[in-house]
N, CA, C and O atoms as a CHARMM CRD file, in Angstrom:
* protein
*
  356
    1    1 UNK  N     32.48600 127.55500  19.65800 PROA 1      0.00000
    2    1 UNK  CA    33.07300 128.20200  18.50600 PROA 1      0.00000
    3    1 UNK  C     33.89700 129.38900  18.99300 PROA 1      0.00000
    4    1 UNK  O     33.68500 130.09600  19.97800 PROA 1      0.00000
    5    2 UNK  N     34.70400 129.44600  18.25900 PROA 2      0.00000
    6    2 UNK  CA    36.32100 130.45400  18.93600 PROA 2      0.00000
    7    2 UNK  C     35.78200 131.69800  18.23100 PROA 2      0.00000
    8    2 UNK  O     34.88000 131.46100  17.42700 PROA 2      0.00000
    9    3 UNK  N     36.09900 132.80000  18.34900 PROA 3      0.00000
   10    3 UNK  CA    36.32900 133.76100  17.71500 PROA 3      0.00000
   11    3 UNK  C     36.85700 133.85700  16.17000 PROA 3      0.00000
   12    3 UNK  O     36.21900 134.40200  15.26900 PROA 3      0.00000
   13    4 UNK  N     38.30000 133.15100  16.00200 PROA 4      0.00000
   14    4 UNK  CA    38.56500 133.06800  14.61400 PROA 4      0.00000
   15    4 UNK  C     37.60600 132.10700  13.61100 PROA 4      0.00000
   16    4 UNK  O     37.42000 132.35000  12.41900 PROA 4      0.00000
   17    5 UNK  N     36.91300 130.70900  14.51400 PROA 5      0.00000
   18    5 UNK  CA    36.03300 130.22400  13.67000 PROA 5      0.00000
   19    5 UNK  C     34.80600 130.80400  13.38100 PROA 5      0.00000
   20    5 UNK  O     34.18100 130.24200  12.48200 PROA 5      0.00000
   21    6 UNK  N     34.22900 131.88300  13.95400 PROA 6      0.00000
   22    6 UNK  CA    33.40900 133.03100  13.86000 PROA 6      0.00000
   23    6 UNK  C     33.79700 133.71000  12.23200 PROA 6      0.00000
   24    6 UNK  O     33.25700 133.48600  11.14800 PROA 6      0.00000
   25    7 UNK  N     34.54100 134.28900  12.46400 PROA 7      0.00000
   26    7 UNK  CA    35.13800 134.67500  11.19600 PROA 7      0.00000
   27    7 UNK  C     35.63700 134.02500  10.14200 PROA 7      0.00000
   28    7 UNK  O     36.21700 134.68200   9.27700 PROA 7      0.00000
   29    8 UNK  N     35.54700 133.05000  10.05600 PROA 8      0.00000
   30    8 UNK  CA    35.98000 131.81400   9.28600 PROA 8      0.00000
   31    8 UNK  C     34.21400 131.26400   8.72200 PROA 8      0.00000
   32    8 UNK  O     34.00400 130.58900   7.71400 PROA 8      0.00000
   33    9 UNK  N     33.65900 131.52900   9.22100 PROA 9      0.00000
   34    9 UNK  CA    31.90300 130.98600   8.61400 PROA 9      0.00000
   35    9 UNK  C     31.65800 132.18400   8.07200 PROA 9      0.00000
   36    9 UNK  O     31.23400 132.19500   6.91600 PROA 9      0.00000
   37   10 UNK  N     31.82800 133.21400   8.64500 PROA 10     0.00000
   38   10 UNK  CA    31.16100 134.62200   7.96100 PROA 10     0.00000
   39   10 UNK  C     31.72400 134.79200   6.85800 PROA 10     0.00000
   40   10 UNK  O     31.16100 135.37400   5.93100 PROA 10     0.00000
   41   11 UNK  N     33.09200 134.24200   6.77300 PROA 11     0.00000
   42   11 UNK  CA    33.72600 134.78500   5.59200 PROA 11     0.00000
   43   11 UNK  C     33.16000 134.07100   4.21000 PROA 11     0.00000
   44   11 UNK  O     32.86900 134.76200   3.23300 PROA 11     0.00000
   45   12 UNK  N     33.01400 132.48700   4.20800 PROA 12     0.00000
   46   12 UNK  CA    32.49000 131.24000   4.01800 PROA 12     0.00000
   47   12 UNK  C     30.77100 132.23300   3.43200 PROA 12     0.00000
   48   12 UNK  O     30.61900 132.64000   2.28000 PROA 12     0.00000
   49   13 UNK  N     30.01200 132.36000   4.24800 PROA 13     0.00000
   50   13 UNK  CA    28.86300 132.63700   3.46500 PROA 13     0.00000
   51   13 UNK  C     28.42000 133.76400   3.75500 PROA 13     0.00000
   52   13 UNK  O     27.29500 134.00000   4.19600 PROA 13     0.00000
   53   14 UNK  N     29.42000 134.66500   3.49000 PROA 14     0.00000
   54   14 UNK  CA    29.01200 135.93900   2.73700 PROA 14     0.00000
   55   14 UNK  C     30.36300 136.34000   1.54000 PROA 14     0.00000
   56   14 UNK  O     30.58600 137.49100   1.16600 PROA 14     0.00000
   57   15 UNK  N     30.93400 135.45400   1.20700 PROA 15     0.00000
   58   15 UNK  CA    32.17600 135.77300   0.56500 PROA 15     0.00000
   59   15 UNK  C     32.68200 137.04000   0.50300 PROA 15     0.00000
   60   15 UNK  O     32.44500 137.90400  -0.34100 PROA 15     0.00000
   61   16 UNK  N     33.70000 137.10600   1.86300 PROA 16     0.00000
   62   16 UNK  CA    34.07500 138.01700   2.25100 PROA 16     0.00000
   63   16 UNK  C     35.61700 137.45000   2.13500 PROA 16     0.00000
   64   16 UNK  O     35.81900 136.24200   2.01900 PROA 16     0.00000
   65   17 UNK  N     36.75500 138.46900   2.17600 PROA 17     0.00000
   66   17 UNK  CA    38.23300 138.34000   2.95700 PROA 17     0.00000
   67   17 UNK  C     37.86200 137.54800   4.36800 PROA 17     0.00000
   68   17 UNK  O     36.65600 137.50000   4.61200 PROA 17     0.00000
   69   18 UNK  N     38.86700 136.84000   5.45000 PROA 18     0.00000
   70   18 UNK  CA    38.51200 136.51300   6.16900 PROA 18     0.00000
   71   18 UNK  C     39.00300 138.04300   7.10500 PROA 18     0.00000
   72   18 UNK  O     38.56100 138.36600   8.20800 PROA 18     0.00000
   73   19 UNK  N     39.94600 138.74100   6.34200 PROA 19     0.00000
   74   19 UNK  CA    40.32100 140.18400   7.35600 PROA 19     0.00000
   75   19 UNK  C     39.05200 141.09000   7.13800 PROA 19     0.00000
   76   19 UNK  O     38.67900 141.92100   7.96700 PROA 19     0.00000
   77   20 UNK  N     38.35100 140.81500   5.79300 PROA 20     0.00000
   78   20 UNK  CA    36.76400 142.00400   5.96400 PROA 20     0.00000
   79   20 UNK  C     35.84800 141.51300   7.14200 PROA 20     0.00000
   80   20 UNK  O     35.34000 142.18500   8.04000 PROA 20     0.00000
   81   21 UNK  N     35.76800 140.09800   6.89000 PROA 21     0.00000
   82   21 UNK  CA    34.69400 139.21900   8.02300 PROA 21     0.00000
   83   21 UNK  C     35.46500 139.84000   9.37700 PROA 21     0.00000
   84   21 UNK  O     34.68700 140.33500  10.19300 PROA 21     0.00000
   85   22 UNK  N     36.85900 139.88000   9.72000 PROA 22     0.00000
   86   22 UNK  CA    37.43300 140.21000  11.21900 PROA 22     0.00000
   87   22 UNK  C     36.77600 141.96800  11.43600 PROA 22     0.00000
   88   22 UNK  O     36.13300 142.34200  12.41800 PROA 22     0.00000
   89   23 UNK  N     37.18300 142.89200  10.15000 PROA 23     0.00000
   90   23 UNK  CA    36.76000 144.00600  10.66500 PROA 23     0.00000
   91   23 UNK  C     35.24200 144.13800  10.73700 PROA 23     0.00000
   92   23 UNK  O     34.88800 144.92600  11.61400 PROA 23     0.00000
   93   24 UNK  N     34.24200 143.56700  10.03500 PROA 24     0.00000
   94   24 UNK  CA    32.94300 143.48800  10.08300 PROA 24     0.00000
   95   24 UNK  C     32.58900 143.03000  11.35200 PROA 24     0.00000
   96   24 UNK  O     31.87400 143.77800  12.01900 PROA 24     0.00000
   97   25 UNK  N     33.08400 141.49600  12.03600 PROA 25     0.00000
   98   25 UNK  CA    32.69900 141.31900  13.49400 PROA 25     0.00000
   99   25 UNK  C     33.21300 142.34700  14.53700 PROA 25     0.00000
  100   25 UNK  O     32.41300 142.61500  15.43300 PROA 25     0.00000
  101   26 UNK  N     34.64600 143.08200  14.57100 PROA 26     0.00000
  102   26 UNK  CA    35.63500 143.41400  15.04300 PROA 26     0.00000
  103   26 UNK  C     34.35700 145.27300  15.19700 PROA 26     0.00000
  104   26 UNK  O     34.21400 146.31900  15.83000 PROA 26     0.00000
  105   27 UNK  N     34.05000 144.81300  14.56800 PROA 27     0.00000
  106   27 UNK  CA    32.94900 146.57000  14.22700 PROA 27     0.00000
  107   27 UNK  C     31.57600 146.58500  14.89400 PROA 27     0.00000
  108   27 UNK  O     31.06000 147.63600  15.27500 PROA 27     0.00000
  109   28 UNK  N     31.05100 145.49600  15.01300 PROA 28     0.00000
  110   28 UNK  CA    29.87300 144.99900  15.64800 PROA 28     0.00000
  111   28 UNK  C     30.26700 144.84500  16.75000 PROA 28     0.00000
  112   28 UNK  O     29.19800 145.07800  17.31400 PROA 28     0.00000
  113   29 UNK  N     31.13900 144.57600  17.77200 PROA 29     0.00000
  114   29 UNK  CA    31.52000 144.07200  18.94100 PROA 29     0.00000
  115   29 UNK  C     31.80100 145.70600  19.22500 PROA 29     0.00000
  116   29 UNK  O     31.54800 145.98300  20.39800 PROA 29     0.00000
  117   30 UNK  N     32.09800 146.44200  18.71600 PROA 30     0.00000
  118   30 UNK  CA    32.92200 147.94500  19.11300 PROA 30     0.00000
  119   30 UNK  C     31.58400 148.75000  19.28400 PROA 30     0.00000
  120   30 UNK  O     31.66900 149.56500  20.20300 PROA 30     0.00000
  121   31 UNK  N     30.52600 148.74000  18.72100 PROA 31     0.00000
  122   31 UNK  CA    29.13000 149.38200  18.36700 PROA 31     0.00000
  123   31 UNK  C     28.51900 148.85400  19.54300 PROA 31     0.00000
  124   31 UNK  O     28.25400 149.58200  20.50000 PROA 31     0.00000
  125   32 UNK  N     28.19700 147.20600  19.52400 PROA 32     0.00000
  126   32 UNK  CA    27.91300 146.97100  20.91800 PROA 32     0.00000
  127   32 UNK  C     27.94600 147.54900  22.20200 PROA 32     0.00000
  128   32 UNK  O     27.10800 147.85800  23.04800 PROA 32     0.00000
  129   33 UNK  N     29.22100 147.60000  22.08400 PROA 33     0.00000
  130   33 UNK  CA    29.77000 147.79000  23.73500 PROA 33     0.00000
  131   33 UNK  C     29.44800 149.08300  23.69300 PROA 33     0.00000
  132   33 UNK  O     28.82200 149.46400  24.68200 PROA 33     0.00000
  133   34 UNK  N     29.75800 150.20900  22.54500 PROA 34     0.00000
  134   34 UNK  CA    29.30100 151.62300  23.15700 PROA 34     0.00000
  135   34 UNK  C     27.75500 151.92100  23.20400 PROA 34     0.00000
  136   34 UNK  O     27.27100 152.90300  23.76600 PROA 34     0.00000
  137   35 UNK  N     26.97000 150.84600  22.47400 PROA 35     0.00000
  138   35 UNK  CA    25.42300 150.80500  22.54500 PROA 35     0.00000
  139   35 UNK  C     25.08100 150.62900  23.74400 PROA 35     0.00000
  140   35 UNK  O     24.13700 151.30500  24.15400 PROA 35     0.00000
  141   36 UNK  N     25.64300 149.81700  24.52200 PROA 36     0.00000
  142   36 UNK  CA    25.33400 148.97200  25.96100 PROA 36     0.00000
  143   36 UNK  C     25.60800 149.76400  27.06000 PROA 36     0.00000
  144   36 UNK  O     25.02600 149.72700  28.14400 PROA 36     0.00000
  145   37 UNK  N     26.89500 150.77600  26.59700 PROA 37     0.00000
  146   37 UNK  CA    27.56400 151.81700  27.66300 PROA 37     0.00000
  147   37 UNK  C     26.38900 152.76900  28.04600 PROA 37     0.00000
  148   37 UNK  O     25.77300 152.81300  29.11100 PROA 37     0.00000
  149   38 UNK  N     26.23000 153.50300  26.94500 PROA 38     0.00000
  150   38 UNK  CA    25.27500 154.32500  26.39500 PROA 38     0.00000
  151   38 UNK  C     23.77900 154.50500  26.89100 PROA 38     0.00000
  152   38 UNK  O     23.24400 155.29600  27.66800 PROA 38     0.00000
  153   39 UNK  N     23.21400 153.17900  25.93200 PROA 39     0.00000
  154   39 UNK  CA    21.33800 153.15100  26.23100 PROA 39     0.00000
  155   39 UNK  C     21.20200 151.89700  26.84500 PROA 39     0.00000
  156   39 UNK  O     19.98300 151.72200  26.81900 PROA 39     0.00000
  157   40 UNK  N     21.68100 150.96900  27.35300 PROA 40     0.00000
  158   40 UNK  CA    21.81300 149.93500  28.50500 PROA 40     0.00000
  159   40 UNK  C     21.11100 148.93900  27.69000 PROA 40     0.00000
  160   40 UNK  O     20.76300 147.97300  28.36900 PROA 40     0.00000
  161   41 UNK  N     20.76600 148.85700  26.35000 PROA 41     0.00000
  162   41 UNK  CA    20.45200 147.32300  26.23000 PROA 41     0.00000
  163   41 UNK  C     20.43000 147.91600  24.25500 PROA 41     0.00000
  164   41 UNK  O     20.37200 149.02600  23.72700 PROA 41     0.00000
  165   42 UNK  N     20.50200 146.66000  23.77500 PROA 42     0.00000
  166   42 UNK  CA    20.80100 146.45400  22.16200 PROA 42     0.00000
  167   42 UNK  C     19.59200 145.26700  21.58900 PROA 42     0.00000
  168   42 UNK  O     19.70700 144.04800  21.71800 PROA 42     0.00000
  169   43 UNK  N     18.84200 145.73600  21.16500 PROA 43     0.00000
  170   43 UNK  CA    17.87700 144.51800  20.57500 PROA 43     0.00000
  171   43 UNK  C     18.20700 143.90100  19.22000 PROA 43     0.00000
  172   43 UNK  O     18.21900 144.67800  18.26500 PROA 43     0.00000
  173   44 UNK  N     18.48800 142.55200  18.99200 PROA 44     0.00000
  174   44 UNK  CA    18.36500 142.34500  17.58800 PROA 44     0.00000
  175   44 UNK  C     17.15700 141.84200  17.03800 PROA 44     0.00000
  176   44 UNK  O     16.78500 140.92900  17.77600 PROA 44     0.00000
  177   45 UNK  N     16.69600 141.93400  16.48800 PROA 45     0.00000
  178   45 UNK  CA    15.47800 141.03200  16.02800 PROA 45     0.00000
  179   45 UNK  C     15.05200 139.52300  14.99200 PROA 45     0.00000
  180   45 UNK  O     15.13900 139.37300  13.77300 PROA 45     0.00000
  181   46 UNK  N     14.62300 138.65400  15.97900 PROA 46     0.00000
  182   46 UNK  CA    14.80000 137.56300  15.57700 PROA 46     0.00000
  183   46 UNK  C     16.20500 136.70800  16.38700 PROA 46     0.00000
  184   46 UNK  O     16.36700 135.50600  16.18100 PROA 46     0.00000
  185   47 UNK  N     17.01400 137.38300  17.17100 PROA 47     0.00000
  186   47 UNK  CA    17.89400 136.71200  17.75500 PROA 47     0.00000
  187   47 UNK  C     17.99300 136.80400  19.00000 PROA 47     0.00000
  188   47 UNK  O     18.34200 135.79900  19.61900 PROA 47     0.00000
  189   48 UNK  N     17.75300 137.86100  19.60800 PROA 48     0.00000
  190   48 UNK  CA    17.41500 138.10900  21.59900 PROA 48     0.00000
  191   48 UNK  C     18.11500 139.49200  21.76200 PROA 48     0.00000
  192   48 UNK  O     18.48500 140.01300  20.71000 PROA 48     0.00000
  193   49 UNK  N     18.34600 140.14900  22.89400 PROA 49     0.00000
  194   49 UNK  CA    18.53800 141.17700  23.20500 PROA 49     0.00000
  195   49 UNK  C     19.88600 140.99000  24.40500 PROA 49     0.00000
  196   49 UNK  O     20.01800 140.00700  25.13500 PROA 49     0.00000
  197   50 UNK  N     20.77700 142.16600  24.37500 PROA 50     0.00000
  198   50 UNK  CA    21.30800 142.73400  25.46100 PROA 50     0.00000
  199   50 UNK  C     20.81600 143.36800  26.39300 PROA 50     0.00000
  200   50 UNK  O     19.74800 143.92900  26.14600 PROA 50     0.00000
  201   51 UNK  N     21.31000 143.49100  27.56900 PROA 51     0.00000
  202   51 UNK  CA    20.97000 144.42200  28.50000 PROA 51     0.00000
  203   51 UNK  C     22.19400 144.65300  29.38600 PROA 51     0.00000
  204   51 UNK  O     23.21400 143.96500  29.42700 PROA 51     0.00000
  205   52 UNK  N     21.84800 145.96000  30.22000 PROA 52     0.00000
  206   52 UNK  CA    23.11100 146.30100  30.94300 PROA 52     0.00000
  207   52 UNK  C     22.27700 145.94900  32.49700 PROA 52     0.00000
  208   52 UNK  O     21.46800 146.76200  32.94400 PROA 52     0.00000
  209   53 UNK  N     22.56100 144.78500  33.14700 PROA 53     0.00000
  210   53 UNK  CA    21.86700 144.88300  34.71400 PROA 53     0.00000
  211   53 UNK  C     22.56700 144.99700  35.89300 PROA 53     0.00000
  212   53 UNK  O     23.54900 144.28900  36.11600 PROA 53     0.00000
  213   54 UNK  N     22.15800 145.81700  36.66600 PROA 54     0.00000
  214   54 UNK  CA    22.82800 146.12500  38.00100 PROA 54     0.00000
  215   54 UNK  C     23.13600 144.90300  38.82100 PROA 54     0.00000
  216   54 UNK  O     22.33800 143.97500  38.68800 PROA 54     0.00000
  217   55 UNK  N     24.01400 144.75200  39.53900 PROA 55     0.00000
  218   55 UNK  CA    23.63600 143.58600  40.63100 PROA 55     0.00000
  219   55 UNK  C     24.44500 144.23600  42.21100 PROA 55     0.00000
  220   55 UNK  O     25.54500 144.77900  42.31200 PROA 55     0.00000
  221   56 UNK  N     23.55100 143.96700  43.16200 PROA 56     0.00000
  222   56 UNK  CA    23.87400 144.95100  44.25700 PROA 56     0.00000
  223   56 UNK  C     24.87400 144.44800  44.93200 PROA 56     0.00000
  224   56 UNK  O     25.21700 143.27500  44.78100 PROA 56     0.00000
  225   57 UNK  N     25.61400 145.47600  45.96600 PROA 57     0.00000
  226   57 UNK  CA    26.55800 144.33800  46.79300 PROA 57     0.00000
  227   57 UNK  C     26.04600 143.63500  47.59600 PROA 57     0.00000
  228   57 UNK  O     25.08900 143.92100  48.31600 PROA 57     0.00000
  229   58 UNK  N     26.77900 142.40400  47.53900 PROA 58     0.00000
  230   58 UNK  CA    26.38200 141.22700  48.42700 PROA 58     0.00000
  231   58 UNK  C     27.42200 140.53400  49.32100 PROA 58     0.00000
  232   58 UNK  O     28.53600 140.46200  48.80100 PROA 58     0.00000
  233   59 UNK  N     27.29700 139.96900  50.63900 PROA 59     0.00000
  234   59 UNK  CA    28.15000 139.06300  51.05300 PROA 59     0.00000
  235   59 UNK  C     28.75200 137.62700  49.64300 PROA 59     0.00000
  236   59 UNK  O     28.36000 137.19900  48.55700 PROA 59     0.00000
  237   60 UNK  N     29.86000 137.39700  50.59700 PROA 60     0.00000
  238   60 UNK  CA    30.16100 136.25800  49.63600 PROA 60     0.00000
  239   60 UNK  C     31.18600 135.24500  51.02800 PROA 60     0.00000
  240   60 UNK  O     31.32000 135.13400  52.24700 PROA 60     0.00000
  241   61 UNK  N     31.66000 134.73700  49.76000 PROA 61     0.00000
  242   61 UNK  CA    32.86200 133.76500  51.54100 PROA 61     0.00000
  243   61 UNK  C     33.65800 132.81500  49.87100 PROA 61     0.00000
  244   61 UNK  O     33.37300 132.31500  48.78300 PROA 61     0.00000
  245   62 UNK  N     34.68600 133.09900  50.74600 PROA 62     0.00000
  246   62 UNK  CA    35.88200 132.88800  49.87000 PROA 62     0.00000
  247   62 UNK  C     36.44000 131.23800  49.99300 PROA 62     0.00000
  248   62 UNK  O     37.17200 130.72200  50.83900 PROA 62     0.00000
  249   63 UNK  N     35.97900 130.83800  49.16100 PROA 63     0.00000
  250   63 UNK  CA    35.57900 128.93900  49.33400 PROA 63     0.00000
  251   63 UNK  C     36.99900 128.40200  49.77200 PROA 63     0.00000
  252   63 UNK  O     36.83900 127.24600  50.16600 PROA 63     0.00000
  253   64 UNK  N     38.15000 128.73000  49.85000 PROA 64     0.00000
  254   64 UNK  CA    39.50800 128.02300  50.77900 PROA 64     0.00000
  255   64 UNK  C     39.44400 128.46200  52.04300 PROA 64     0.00000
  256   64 UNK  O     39.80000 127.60800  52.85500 PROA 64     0.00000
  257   65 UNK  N     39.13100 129.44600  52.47800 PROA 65     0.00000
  258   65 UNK  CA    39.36200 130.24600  53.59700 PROA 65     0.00000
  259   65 UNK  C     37.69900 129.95900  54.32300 PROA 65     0.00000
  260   65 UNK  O     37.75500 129.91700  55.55200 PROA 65     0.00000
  261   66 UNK  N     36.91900 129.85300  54.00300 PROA 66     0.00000
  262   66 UNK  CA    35.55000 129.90900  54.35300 PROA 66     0.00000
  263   66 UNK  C     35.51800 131.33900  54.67800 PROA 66     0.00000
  264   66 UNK  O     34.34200 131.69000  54.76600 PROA 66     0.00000
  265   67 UNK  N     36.52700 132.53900  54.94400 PROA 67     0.00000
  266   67 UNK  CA    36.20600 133.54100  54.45500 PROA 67     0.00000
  267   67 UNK  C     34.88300 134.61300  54.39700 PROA 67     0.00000
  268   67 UNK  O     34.22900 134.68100  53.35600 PROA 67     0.00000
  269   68 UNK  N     34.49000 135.54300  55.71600 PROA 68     0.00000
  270   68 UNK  CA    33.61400 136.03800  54.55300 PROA 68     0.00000
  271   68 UNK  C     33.60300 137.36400  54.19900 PROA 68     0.00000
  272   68 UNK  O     33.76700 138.18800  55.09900 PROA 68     0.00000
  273   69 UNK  N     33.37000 137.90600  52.55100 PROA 69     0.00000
  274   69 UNK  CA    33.93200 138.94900  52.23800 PROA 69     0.00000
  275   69 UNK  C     32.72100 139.63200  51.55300 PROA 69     0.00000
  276   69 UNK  O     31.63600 139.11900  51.28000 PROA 69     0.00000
  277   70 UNK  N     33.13600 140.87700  51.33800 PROA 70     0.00000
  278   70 UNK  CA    32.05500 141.60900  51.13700 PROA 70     0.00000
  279   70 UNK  C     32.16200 141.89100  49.28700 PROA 70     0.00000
  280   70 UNK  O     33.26200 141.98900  48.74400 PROA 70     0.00000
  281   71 UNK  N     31.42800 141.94700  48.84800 PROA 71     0.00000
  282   71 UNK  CA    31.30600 141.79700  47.25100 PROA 71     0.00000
  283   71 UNK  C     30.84000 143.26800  46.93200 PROA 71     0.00000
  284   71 UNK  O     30.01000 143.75600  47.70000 PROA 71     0.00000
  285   72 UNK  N     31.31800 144.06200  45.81400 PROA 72     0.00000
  286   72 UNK  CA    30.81200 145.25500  45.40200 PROA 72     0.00000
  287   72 UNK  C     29.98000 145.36800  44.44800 PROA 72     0.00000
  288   72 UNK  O     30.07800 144.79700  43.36200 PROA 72     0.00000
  289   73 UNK  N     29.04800 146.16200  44.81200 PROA 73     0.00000
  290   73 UNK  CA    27.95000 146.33700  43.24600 PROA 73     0.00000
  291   73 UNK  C     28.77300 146.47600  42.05500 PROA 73     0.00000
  292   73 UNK  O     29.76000 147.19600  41.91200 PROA 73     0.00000
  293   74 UNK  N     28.33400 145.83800  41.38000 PROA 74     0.00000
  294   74 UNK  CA    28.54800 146.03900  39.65400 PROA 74     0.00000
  295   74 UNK  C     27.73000 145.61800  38.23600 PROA 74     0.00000
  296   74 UNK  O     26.94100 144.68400  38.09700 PROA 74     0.00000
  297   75 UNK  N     27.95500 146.12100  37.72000 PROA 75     0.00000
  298   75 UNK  CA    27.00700 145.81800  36.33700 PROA 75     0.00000
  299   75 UNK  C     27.77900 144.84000  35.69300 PROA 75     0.00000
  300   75 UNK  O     29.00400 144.74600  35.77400 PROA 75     0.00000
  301   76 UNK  N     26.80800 143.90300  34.86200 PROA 76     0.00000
  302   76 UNK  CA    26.66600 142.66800  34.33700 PROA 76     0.00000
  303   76 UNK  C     25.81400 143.05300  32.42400 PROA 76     0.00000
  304   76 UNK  O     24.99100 143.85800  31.98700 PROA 76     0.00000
  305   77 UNK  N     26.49400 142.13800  31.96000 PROA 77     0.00000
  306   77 UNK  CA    25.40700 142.19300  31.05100 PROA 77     0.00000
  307   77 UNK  C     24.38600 140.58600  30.46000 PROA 77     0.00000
  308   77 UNK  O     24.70000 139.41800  30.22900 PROA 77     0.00000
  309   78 UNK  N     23.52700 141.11400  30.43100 PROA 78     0.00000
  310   78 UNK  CA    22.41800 139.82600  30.57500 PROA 78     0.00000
  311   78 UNK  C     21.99200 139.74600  28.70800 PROA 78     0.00000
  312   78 UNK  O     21.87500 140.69800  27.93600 PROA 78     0.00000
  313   79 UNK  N     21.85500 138.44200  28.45200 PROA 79     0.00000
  314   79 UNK  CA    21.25600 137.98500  27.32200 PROA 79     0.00000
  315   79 UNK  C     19.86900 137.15400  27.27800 PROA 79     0.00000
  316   79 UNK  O     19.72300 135.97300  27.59400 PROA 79     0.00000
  317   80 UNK  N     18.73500 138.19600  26.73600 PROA 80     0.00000
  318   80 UNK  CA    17.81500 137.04300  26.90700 PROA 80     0.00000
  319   80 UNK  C     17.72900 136.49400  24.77400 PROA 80     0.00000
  320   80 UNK  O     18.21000 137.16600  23.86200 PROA 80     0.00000
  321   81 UNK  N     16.99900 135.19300  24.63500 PROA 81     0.00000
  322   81 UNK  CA    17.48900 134.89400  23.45800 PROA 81     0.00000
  323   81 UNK  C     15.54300 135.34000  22.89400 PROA 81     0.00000
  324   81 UNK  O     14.55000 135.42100  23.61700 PROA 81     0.00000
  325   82 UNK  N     15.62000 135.46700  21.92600 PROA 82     0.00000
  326   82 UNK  CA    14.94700 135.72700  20.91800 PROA 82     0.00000
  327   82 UNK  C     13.85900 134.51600  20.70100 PROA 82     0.00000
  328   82 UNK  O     14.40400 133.43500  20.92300 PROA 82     0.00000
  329   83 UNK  N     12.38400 134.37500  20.30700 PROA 83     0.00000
  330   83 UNK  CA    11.47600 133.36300  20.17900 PROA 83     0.00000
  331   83 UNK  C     12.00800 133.13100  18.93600 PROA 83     0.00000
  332   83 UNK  O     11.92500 131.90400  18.99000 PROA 83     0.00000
  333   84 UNK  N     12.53200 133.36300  17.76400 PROA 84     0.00000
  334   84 UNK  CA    13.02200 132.94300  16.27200 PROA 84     0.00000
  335   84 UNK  C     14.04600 131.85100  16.65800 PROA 84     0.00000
  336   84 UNK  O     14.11700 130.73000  16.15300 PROA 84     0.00000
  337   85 UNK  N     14.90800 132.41200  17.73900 PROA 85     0.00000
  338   85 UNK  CA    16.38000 131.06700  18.56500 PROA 85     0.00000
  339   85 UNK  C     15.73800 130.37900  19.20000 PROA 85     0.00000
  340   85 UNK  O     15.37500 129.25500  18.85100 PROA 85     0.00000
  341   86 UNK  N     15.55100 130.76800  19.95300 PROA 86     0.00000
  342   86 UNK  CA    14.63400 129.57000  20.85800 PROA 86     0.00000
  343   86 UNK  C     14.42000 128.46300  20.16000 PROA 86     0.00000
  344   86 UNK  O     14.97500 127.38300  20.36200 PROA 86     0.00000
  345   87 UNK  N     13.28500 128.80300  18.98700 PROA 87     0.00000
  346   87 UNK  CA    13.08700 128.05900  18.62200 PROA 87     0.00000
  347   87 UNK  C     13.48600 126.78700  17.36600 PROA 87     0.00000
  348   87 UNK  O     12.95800 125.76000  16.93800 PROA 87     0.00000
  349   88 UNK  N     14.65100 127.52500  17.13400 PROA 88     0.00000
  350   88 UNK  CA    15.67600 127.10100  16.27400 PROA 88     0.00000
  351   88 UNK  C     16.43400 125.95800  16.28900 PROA 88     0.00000
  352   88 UNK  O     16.70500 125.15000  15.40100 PROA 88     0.00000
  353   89 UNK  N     16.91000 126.07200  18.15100 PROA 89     0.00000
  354   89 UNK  CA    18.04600 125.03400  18.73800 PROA 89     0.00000
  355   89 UNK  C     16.72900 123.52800  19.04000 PROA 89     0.00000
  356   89 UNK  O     17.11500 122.45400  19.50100 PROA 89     0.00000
């Protein structure tokens, strides 16, 4: 599912504009990211959680070249899903 069909269901059942449904997701995605910046993880309940996780530097090798290069630490963000999803799908 695309982004605009995102907003295209929300709009659908919550009878919304499909531009209220864009700023409503468009607002949640903006809250997110400064939640995640911030306190490193976002819980929803009933659906799973964010987190902000480190991952250290590591070798790597650059698959045309066999290559090998050195990789820099950086943060990732991890999703674990919720026992309500889980058990849903």
């Amino acid at each position: 599912m695309t982004k605009a069909e995102l907003i295209s269901q929300i709009a659908k059942a919550s009878n919304l504009s499909k531009a209220d449904a864009e700023r409503c997701l468009n607002s949640f995605i903006d809250i997110a990211k400064k939640t995640l910046k911030k306190e490193g993880k976002l819980a929803l309940a009933g659906f799973g959680s964010f987190s902000v996780v480190k991952r250290k530097a590591r070798k790597g090798r650059n698959p045309q070249t066999g290559e090998e290069i050195k990789i820099k630490a950086s943060k990732t963000v991890r999703f674990r899903p919720g026992k309500a999803l889980k058990e849903s799908i």
